[in-house]
C-alpha positions in Angstrom: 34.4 2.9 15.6 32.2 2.6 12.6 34.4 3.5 9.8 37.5 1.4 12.0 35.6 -1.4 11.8 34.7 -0.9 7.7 38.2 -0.6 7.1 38.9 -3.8 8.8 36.5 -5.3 6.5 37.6 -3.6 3.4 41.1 -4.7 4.0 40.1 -8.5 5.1 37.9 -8.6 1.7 40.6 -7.4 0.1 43.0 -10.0 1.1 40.3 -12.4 0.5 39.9 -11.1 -3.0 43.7 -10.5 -4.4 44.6 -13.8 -3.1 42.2 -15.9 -5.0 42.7 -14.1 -7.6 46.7 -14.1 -7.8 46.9 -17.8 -7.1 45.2 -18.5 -10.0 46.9 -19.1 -13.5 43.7 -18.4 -15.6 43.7 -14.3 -15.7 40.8 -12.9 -18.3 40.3 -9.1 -18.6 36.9 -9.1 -16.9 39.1 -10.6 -14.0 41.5 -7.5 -14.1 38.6 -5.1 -14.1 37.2 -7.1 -11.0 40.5 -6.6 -9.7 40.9 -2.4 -10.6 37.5 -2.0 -9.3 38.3 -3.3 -5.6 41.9 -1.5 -5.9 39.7 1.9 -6.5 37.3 1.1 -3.6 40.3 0.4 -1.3 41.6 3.7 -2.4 38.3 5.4 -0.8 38.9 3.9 2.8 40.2 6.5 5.3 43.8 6.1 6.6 44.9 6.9 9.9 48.5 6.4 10.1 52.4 7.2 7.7 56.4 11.1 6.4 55.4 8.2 8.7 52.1 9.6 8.8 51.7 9.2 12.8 54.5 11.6 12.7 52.8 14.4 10.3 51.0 16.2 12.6 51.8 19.7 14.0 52.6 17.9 17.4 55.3 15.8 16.7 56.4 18.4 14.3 56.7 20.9 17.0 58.3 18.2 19.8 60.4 16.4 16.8 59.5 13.2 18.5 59.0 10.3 16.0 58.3 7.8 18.3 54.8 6.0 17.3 53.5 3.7 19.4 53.4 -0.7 18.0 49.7 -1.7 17.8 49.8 -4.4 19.7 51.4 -3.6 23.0 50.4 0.4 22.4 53.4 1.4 23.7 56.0 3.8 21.8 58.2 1.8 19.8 56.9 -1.6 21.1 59.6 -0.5 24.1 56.9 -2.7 26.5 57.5 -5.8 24.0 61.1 -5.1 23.6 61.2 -4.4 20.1 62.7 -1.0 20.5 62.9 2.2 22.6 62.8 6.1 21.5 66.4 7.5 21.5 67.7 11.1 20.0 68.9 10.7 16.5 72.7 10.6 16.4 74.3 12.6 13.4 78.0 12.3 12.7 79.7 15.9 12.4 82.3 15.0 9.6 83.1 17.4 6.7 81.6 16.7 3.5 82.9 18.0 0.0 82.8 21.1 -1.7 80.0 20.5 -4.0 77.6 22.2 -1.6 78.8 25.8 -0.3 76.0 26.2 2.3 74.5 25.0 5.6 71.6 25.0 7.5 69.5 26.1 3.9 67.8 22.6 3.2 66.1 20.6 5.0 68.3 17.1 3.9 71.2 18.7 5.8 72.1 16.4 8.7 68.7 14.3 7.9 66.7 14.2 9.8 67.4 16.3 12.2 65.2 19.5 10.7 62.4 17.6 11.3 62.8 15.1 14.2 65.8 14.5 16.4 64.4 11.7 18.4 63.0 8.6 16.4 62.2 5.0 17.4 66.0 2.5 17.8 64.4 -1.4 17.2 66.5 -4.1 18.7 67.2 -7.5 17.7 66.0 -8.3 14.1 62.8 -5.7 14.3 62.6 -2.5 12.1 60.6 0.0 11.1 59.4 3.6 12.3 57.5 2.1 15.5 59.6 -1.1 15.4 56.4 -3.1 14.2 58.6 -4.6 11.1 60.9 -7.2 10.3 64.9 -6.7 9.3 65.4 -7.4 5.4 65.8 -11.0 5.6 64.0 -12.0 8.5 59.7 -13.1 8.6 57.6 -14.4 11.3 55.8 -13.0 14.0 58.9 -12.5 16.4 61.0 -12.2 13.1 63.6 -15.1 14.1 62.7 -16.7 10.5 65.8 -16.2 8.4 65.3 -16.9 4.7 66.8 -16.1 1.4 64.7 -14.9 -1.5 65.9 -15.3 -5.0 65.5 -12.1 -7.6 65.0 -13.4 -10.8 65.5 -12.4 -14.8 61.8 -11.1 -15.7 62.4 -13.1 -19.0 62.1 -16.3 -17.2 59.4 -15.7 -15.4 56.3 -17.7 -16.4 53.4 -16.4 -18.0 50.9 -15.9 -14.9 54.0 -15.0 -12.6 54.5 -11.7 -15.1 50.9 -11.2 -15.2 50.8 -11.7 -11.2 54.0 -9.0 -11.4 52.0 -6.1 -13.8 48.5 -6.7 -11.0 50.9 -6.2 -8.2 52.5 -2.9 -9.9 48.6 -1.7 -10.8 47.5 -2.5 -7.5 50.5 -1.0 -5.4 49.9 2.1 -7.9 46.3 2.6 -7.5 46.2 2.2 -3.3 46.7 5.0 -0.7 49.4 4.6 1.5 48.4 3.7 4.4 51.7 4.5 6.5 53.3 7.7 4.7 52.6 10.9 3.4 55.1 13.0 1.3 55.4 16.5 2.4 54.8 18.9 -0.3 56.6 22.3 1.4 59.9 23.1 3.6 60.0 23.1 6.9 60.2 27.2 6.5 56.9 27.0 4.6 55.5 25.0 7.1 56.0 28.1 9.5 58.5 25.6 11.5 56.2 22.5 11.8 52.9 24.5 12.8 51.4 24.4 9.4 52.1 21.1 8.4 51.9 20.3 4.7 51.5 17.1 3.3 50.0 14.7 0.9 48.4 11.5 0.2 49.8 9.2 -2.4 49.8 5.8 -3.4 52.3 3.2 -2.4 54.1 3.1 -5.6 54.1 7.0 -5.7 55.0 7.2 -2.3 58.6 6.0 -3.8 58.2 8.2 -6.8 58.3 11.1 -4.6 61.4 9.8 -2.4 63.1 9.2 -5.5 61.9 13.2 -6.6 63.1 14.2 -3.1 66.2 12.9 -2.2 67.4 14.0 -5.7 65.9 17.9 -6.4 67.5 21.0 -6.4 67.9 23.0 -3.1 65.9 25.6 -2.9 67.8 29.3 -1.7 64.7 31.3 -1.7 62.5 32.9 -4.1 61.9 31.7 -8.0 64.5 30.5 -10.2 67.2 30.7 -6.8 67.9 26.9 -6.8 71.7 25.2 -6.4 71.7 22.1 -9.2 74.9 20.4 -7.8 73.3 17.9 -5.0 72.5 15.3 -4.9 71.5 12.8 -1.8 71.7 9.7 -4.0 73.5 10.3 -7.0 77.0 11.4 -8.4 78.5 10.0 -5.4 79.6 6.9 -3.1 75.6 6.4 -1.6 74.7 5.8 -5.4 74.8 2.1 -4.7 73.8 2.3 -1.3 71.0 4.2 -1.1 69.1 2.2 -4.4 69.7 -1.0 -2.6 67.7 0.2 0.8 65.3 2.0 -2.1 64.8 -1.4 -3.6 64.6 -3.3 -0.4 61.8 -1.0 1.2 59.8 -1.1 -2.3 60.2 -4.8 -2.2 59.0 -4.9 1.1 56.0 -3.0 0.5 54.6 -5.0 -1.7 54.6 -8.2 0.7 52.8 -6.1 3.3 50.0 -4.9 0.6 49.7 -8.1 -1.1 50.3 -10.7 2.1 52.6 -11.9 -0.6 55.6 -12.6 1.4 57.8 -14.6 -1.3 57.6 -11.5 -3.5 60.9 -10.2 -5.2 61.9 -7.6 -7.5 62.6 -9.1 -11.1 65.8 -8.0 -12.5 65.8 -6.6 -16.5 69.7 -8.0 -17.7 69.8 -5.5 -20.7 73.3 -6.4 -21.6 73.9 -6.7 -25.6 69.8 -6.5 -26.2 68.9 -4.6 -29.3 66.1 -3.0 -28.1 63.7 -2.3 -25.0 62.9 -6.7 -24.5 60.6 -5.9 -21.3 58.5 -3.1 -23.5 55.4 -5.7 -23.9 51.9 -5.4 -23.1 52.6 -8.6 -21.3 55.1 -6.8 -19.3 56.1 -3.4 -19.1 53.6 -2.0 -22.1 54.1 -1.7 -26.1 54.6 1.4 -27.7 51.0 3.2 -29.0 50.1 3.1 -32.5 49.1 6.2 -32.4 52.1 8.0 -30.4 54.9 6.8 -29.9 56.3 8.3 -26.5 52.8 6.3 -25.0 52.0 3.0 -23.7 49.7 0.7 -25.7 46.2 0.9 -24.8 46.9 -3.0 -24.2 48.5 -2.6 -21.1 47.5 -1.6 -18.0 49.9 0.3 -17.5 48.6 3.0 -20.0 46.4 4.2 -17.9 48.9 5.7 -15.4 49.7 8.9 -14.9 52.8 10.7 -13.0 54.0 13.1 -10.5 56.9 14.8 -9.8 58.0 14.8 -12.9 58.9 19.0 -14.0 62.4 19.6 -12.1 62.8 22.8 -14.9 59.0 24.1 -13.6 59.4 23.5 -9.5 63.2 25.1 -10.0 61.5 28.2 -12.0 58.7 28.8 -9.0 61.2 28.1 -6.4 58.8 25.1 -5.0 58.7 21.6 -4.5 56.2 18.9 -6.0 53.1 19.0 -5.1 52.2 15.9 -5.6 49.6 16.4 -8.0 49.1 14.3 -10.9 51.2 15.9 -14.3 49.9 13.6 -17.4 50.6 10.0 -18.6 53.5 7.4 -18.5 55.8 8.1 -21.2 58.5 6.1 -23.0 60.1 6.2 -26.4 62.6 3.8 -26.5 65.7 4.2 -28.9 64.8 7.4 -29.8 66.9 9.1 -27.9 70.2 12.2 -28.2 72.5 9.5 -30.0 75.1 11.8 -29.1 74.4 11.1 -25.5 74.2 6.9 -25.6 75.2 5.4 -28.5 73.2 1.6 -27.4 72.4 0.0 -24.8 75.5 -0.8 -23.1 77.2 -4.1 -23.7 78.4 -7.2 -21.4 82.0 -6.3 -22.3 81.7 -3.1 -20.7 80.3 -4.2 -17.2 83.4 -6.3 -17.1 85.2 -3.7 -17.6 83.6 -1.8 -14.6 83.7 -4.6 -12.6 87.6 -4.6 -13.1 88.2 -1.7 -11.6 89.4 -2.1 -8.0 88.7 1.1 -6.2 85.0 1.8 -5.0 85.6 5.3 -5.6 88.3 8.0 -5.8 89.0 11.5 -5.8 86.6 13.8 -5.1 84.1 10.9 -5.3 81.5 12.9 -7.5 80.7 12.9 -11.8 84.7 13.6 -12.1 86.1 10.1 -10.3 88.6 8.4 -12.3 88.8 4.8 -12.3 86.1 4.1 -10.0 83.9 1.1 -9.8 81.0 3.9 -8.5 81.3 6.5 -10.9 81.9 4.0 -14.4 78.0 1.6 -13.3 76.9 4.8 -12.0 77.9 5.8 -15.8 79.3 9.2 -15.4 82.7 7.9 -15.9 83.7 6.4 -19.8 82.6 3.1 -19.5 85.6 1.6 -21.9 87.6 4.0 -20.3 87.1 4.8 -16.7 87.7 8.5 -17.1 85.4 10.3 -15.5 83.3 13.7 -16.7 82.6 11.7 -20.0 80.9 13.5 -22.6 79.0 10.2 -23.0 76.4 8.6 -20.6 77.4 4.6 -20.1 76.2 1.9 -18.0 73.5 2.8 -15.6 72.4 6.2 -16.9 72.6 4.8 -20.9 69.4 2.8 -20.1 67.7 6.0 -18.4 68.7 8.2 -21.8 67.6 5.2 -24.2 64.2 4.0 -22.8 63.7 8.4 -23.5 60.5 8.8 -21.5 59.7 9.7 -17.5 62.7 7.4 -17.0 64.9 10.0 -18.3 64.8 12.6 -15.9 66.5 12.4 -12.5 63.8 13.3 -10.4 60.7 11.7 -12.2 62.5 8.6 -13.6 60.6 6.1 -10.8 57.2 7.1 -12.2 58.1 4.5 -15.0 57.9 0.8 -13.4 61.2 -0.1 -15.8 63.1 1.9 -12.9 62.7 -0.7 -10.5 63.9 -3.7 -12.9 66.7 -1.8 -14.6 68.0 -0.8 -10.9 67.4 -4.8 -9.8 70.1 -5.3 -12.7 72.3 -2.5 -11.6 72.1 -3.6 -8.2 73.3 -7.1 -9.1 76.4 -5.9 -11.0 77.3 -3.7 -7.7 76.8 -7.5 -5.7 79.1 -8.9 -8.2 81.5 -6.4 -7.0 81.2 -6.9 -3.5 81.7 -10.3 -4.0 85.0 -10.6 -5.5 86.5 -7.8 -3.9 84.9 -8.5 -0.3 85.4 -5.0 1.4 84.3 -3.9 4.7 82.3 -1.4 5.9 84.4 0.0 7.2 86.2 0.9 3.7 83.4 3.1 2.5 84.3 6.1 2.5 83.4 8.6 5.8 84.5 11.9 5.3 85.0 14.4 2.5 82.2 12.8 0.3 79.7 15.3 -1.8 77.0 16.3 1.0 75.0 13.2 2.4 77.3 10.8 1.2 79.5 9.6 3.8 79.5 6.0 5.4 77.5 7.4 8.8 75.2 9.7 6.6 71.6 8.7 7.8 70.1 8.0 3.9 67.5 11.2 3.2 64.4 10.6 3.1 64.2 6.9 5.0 62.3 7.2 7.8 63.4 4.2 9.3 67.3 5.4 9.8 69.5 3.6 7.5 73.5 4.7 7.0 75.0 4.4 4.1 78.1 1.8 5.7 75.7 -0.7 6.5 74.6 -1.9 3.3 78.1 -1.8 1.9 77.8 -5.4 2.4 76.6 -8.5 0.3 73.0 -9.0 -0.4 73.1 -13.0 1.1 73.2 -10.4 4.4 70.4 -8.9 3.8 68.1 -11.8 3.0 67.9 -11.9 -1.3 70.4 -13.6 -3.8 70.6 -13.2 -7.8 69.2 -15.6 -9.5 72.0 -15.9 -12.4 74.7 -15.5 -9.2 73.3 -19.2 -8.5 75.4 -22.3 -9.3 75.0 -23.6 -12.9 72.4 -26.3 -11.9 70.4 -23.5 -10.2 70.7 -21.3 -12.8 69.4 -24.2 -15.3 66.7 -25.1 -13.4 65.6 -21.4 -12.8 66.2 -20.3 -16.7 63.9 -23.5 -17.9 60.9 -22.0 -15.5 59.2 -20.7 -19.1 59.4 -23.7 -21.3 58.3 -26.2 -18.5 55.0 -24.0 -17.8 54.3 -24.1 -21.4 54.8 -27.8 -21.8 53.0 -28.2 -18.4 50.3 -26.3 -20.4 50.3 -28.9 -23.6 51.3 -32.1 -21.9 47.4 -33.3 -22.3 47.4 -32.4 -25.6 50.7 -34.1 -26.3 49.6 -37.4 -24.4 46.2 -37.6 -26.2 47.4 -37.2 -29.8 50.6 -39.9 -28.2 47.5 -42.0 -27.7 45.7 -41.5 -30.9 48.4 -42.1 -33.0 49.3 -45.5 -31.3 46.1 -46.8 -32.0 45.6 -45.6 -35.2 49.5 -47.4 -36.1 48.0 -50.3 -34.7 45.0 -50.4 -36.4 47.0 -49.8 -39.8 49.1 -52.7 -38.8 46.1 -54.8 -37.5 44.2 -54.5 -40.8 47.5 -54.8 -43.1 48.0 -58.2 -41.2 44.2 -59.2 -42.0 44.1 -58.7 -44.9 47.3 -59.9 -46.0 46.2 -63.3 -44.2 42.4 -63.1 -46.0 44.1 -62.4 -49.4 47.4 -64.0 -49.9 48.5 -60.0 -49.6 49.1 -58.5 -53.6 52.5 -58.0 -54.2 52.8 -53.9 -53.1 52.3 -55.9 -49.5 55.8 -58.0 -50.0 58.0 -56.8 -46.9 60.8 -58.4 -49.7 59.8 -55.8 -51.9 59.8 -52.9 -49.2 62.9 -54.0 -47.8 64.8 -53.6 -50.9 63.1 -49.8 -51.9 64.7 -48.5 -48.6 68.4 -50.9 -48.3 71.2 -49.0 -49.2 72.7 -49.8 -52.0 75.9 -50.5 -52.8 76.9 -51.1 -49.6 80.2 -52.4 -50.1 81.5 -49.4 -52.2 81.2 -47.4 -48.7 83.6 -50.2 -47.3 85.9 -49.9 -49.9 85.9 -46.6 -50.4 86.6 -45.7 -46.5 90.5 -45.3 -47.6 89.9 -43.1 -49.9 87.5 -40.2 -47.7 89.4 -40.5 -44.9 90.9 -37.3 -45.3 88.0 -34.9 -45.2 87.6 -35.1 -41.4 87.0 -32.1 -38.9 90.5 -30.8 -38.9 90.7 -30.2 -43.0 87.1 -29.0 -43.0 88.4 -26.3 -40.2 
């Protein structure tokens, strides 16, 4: 009861604290230490809940009943409030592709029926793995408030909305979870759910580690026995999919951590830029002085480190990540296999992707011809649309350029970029859905590489989602674009920079407006005086002023009109 009751203070000081200090436009780097201090004492409170952690116990492992109870009725799924009722997990039987040979080998077959097969079925707008959450799109305590956020370019944000942004990312990094764990061994290893293994991470490495999951090898025993072609969220149809829910949740996280609720993801529109733009110590972080493939000490972000990030060394040992901490944040933009990605790709070629008609085709992996999928995903020649190119375009050409913990598969969350690059990405797949207005129904639900089809349950989202049900426009789902908005929106959203920093000036600009009017009317008061005490000397005449600044020859201009008509726009052109 003790230590309950210090984590209820912790957290309410905490709210107290991050509040204050995020409203607040004046940010000073005693501030931000204030502010990593209490993010390192929050890390030190115990957690009691999260896999979902009420659901990583050797119990529930060995019933595979993921039902948690809601806090506030107590009962399992908040069935006594009517939020939602435990129900077996329903897994569609269709045939996937040939990609992967095997079955019943890893533990993201048929997710997630290896470890559960009954988990909590919310009703009505609720969500969540105990139902305690609210549908994308919808707030409030009964979650009947509808609203629309607005993602927005992270160049137009203002100065203490990017530094609110970087304190959300340090803060999110630096704080336990306090509702998941990420399991660190198979269900094998775990001797069938009686030795569980699990680990604590922080929110923002609690989605490095899904990222690392849903996207590693699968393990066929022993070291260096490891099958390379999966993939649970890439090289296939779920590509877009999947990183929308990713983004969603991540987005979502946040607002829970921060109380923040009108939090969204900024988007990074790289198209035509000449370099890494977002790579500042006021954003993302410089490059070092003294190495390149590091962060500048003058950004916080310097200071992080990763995990999950050695695909070649877990494949070699025949294990998955630990979880442990494997060195800094690094990123070395533009220095990169020019082979690979020539540039950053250009606005030219995501109209040519978002030409293409056809979501995907073929065998609906790397190989797809002419598919909108395959060409952002950037597997596919991006000038093209042939797929298997030799060349990375699109999507992965920003992984390969930025040439850090970005660039692998499997680590390339650990690197906040991810998330604004993916915001981007995301919003050329909306632009998509938006002139070509499928249905769900048209994704495709058979025959797609392993964990792929429409009724796929995503791996590792604990809640359920299928893949189907966010093959559907983002205004469904609660979040617009900002540069989707009409052009008066748009306008008025692009300006947000320049009127902050005249909002910043303004006094400045009125007071020197005010000293200069009454110094001109001083001038002009004691010009008058003395002109009337002194009969004014003749470098006073107005006469003789007037006639330094008239034109002269005045008349030649008239007459010469004729004659100079003829050099008007059209000969000049």
């Amino acid at each position: 009861m003790v230590i309950q009751a210090w984590e209820r203070f912790t957290w309410t000081l905490f709210n107290v604290c991050i509040r204050s200090y995020l409203q607040s436009s004046q940010y000073n780097l005693a501030e931000m230490w204030q502010l990593a201090i209490i993010s390192f004492v929050l890390c030190l409170v115990p957690s009691y809940q999260q896999f979902p952690r009420l659901c990583a116990t050797r119990e529930v492992l060995r019933t595979k009943e993921c039902c948690p109870s809601w806090g506030e009725d107590g009962s399992s799924c908040g069935a006594t409030s009517g939020r939602g009722s435990c129900e077996d997990v329903e897994v569609p039987d269709r045939p996937h592709g040939p990609q992967y040979p095997f079955s019943g080998l890893d533990d993201r077959e048929k997710w997630p029926l290896v470890f559960f097969n009954r988990t909590c079925q919310c009703a009505g707008n609720f969500m969540g793995f105990n139902c305690a959450d609210c549908k994308f799109g919808y707030f409030g305590v009964d979650c009947n408030e509808r609203r629309e956020s607005v993602r927005r370019n992270i160049l137009h944000l203002s100065r203490a909305e990017k530094t609110r942004l970087v304190s959300y990312l340090n803060l999110v990094k630096q704080t336990v979870s306090r509702d998941y764990v990420v399991v660190t061994g198979t269900y094998q290893e775990m001797e069938n759910g009686s030795n569980p293994m699990f680990a604590d991470v922080s929110v923002y490495d609690v989605f490095v580690w899904m990222h690392y999951y849903v996207s590693r090898n699968a393990l066929l025993g022993g070291p260096g026995n490891v099958w390379t072609e999966v993939d649970f969220a890439h090289w296939a149809p779920g590509f877009l999919p999947w990183h929308r829910v990713y983004l969603l949740h991540w987005e979502h996280e946040i607002r829970k951590l921060t109380g923040d609720m009108s939090f969204t993801i900024p988007y990074w529109d790289w198209r035509d830029a000449q370099g890494c733009d977002v790579c500042t110590d006021e954003l993302m972080g410089d490059r070092s002085p003294h190495d390149p493939s590091l962060l500048s000490p003058g950004s916080v972000l310097s200071s992080w480190t990763v995990l999950c990030s050695r695909a070649e060394d877990y494949s070699n040992r025949g294990v998955l990540c630990n979880a442990e901490e494997e060195g800094p944040l690094r990123r070395n933009p533009g220095n990169h296999n020019r082979n690979l990605v020539e540039r950053i790709p250009t606005s030219a070629e995501v109209e040519f992707a978002l030409s293409l008609t056809d979501y995907d085709t073929g065998a609906m992996d790397r190989s797809a011809n002419m598919s909108f999928r395959n060409t952002l995903e950037g597997f596919a020649d991006s000038q093209t649309g042939i797929g298997n190119s030799p060349r990375r375009g699109l999507h992965a050409a920003l992984h390969v350029f930025l040439n850090g913990s970005i660039s692998s598969v499997q680590g390339s969350a650990n690197d906040p970029i991810f998330f604004l690059h993916h915001a981007f990405v995301d919003s050329i797949y909306e632009q998509w859905l938006r002139r070509y207005r499928p249905s769900p129904s048209d994704f495709p639900d058979s025959d797609t590489p392993i964990g792929h089809n429409g009724d796929a349950h995503m791996v590792p989202f604990l809640p359920l989602h299928r893949h189907r049900d966010f093959f559907i426009s983002s205004k469904d789902l609660g979040y617009e674009y900002s540069y989707l908005l009409d052009y008066n929106q748009r306008l008025a959203e692009s300006m947000g920079p320049y009127l902050e920093v005249l909002q910043d000036v303004w006094p400045w600009l009125l007071v020197a407006g005010v000293c200069g009017g009454i110094l001109a009317v001083s001038i002009v008061a004691a010009v008058l005086t003395a002109k009337r005490r002194y009969g004014g000397p003749s470098w006073l005449s107005v006469r003789k002023w007037r006639n330094v600044f008239a034109l002269p020859e005045r008349e030649l201009l008239i007459r010469g009109s004729e004659e100079s008509k003829h050099h008007n726009y059209q000969t000049a052109i």
